[in-house]
N, C-alpha and C positions, 0 to 999 in steps of 0.2 A: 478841083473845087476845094479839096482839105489846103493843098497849098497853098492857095491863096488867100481862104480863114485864117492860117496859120501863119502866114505870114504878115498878116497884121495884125494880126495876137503878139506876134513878136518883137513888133516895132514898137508895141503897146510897151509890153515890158521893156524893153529896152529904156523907156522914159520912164521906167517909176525912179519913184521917190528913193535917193539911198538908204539900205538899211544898215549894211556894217560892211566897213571897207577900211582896213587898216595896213598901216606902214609901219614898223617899229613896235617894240613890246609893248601889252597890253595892260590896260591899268588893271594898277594892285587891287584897287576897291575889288575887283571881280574876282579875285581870290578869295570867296569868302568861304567859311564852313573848313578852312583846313590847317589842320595842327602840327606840330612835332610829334604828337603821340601817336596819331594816325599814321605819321610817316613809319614811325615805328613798329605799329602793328601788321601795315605793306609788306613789310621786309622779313619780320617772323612770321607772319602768313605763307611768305610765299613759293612753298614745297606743298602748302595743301590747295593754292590757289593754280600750282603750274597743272594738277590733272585736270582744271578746266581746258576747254578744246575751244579755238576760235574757227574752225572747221562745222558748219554744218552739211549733213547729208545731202539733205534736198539739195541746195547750192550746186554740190559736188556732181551731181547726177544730172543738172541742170545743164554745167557745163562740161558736161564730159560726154554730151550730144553733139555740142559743137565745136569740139576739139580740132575738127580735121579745117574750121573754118576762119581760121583768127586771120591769118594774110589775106584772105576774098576782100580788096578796098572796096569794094561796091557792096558787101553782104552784110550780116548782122553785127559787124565788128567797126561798119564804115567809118561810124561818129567816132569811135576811140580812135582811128587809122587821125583821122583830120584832129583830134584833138591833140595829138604832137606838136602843132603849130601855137600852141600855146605852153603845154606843159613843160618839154623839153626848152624851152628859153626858161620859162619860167624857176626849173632846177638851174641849169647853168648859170643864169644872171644871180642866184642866192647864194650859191655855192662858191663864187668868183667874189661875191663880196667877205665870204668868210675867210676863204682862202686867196690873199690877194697873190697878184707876181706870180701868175700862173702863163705856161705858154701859149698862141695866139694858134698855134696848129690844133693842138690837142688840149683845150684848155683844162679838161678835167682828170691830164693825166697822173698816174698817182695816187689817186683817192679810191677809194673802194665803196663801191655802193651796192646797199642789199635792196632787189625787187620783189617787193613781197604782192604775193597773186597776180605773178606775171603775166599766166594766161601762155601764150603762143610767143611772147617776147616782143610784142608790140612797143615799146618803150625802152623795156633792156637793150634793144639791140643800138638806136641811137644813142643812149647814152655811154656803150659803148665805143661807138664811132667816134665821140667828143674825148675817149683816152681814157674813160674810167675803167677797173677794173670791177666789172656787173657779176655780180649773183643772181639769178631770178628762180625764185622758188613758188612754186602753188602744186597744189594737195593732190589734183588731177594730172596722175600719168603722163596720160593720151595729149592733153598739153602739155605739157612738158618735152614727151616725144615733137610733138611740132614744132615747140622755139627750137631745140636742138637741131635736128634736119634743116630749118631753114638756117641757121647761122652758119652751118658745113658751108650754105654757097660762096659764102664771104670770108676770104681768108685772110682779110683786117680784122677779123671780131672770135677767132680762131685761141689766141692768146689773154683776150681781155675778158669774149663771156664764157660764162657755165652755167650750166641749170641744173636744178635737183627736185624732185619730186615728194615735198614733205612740207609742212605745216612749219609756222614760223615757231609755233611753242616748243615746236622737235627739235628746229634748229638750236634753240636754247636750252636745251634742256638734256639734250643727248649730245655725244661724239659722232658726228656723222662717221662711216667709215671710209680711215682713204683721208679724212680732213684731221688738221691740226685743229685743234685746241681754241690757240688765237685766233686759229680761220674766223673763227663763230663770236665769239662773248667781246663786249668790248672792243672791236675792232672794225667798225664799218665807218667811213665818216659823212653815210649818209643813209638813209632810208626812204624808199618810194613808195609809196600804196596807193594807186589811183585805180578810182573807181572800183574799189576792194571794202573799207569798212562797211556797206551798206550793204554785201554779202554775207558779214561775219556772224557767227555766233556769240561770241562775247568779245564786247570791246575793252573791258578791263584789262582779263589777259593781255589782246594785243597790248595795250599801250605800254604795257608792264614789261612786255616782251619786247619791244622798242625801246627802252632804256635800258633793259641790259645790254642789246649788243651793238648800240652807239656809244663811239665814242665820248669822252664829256668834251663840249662844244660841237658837237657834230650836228647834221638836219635830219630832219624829218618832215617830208612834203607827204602831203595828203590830197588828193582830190574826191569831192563824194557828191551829193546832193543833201540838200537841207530839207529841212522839213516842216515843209509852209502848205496850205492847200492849193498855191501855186506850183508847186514841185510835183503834188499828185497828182494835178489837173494837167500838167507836160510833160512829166516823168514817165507815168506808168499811164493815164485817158490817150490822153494823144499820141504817145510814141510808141506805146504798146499795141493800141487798142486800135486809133485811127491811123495812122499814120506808116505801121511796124516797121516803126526804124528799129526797134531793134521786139527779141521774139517775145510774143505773151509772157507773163509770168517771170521775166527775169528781174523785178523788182518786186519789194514788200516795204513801202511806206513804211509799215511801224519800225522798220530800221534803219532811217534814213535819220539821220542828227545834225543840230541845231551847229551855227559856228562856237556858240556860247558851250552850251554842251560837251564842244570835243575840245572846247580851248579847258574848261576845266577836269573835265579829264582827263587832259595833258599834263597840266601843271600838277595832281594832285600823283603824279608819277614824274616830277625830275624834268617837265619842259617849260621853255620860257615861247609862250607864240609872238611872231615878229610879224609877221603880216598874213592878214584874210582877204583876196580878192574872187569877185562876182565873176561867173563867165556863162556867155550866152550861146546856144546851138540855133542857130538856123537852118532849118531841114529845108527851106529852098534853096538856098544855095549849098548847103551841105557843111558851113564856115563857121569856126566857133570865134566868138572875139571875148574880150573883156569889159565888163560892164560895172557899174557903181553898186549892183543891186545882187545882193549875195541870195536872193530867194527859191532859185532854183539850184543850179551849180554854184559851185565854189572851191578853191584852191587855198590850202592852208600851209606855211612856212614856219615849225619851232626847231628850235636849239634845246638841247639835251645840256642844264645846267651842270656845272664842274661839283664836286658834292659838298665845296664851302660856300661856293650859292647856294643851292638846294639847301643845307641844313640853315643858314641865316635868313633866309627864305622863310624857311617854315616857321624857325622861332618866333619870324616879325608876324605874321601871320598867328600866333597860336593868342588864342584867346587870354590867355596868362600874362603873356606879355603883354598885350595889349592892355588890360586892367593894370598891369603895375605901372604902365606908364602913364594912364589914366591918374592913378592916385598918388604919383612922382610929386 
């Protein structure tokens, strides 16, 4: 009976109306409120801004129940397991346009990407397969212990993944031990966080923590949920509540953010957003696709500006200049 509700609940949303669906960087106008001096105050802040923690407990303890469960494709991981069928092209085909004249076997090889709140390596490990050389990090052990064990059975992802049990603000912030230097700051030419900011604690930190240890021109994909009364009412009513696609209580609306939201607290840390698409879950058939309507899910693609963009950026941007050009 819910199936069937829901399934034409879904068909429902699939025809609204578009609300943001973008290709290519976003207009300037939506940059607004951000300075040079701001930028500047970022940067000498930020030795008292890194002991903020994008780690929160509850979270932690939340999923370090269901550590032992991330590969179960039929259990509470199912939706992420079928959501490869979207995200993983969706890296690749971005990644491919950055970096053109790449090989047809391994297209991603070469590149280094960090998985932040890997989880069990549900994602690491194909983007692996495609040639990259994967980091996958989150804060919980007990997964961590599981993406590892399960990559031992694969002795193609042997050389390409690793995982470490720590917090992305540790990775920045500390010498891991056993790692270089450059392993860490400045040296990934990509960053993944799907379905992680709407876990976090603070999303300043993150973002801040994403520009330091991207390269300049490198990505930053993001998948999360928006935050519409449509996302509450399928997010957490339906798929928690009726449905349990995935377990009670693994979501909390008041941290779920807008596209508008994370695009500008992208940019006001060093990103330019290239494109925002809509994606839809259908729990009868189990199939995520792409849809025009960013209300619920969505998928986000910025570039980490080089810092002679960022600082002309910011200048065009500072309210200062904008007056002198006014009274030019």
């Amino acid at each position: 009976m819910y199936s069937s509700k829901l399934g034409r609940l879904v068909l429902g949303v699939s025809c609204l109306k578009p609300t943001r669906v973008r290709s290519g960087p976003l207009r300037p106008g939506l940059r607004t409120g951000f300075s040079w001096t701001s930028v500047c105050q970022q940067r000498s802040l930020w030795l008292r801004r890194i002991s903020h923690t994008t780690v929160d407990p509850n979270e932690v303890r939340r999923f370090q129940s269901l550590a032992s469960k991330w590969w179960d494709e039929q259990g509470e991981f199912a939706a992420l397991h079928a959501m490869n069928d979207l995200r993983v092209p969706f890296i690749r085909d971005n990644l491919l346009n950055v970096h053109r004249g790449r090989p047809t076997a391994k297209p991603l090889a070469g590149l280094k990407i960090l998985d932040v709140g890997c989880g069990g390596g549900l994602l690491t490990e194909p983007l692996g397969r495609l040639g990259a050389s994967v980091l996958g990090i989150d804060p919980v052990e007990d997964s961590i212990g599981t993406a590892q064990l399960h990559s031992s059975h694969d002795p193609d992802l042997c050389h390409r993944v690793n995982y470490r049990a720590c917090s992305l603000e540790e990775l920045t912030s500390e010498r891991p031990e056993g790692a270089e230097a450059e392993e860490v700051v400045g040296q990934f030419d990509a960053v993944v966080a799907s379905e992680v900011v709407e876990h976090l604690a603070d999303l300043e930190t993150f973002a801040h923590c994403c520009s330091l240890v991207i390269k300049p021109g490198g990505s930053l994909f993001i998948t999360t949920l928006n935050k519409t009364n449509l996302s509450w009412l399928l997010g957490i009513v339906v798929a928690e509540n009726v449905l349990r696609i995935v377990p009670q209580g693994t979501h909390d609306w008041e941290k779920f953010i807008s596209p508008e939201e994370l695009e500008h607290l992208l940019e006001s840390n060093g990103f330019s957003v290239q494109s925002v698409k809509g994606m839809l879950y259908n729990p009868v058939t189990g199939d995520w696709s792409w849809t025009d309507s960013t209300a619920i899910n969505y998928a986000l693609h910025a570039v980490k500006l080089r810092d002679e963009l960022f600082l002309h950026q910011a200048e065009e941007d500072s309210p200062h200049t904008q007056d002198s050009t006014t009274h030019s």
